[in-house]
N, C-alpha and C positions, 0 to 999 in steps of 0.2 A: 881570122878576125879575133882579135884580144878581147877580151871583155870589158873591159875598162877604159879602152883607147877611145880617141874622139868621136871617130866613123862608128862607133857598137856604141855610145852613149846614145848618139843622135838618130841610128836607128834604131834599136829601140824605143824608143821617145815616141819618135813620128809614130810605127808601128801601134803601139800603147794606144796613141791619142786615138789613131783609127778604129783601135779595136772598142775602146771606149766611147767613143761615142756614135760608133758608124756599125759595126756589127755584133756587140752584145745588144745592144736594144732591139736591132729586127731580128734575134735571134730568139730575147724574152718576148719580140711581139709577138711570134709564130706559136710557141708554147703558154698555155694556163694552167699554168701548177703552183703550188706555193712554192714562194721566193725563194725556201733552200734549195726544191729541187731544181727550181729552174738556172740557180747557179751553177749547181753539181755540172746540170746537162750544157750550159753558157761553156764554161771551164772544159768540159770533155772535150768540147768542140776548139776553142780556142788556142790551148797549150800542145797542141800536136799542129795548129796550124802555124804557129810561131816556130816551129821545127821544122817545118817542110820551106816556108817562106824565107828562114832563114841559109834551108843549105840550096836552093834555088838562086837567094842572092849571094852568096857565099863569092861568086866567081866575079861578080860584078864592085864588090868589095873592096 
């Protein structure tokens, strides 16, 4: 999948939206720390799941 092509714009996109507003937020509900950390930890969790969801869909692509 290209980066830049239709199908990797518009997954992403969808992806993104999911992540934003469907599992960072039950992610900061779970954790009470301050807002930096709770990004740090939001972010650890999320940028290795866009890796793993991506070479999962890779084949479907």
């Amino acid at each position: 999948m290209k980066l830049f092509s239709t199908k990797s714009i518009i997954f992403y996109s969808i992806l993104g939206a999911i992540t934003a507003f469907i599992i960072a937020p039950f992610i900061r509900s779970l954790i009470d720390f301050s807002t930096g950390i709770e990004l740090l930890i939001t972010t650890a969790i999320i940028i290795p799941m866009y890796a793993v969801v991506t070479r999962i869909l890779k084949k479907y692509l």
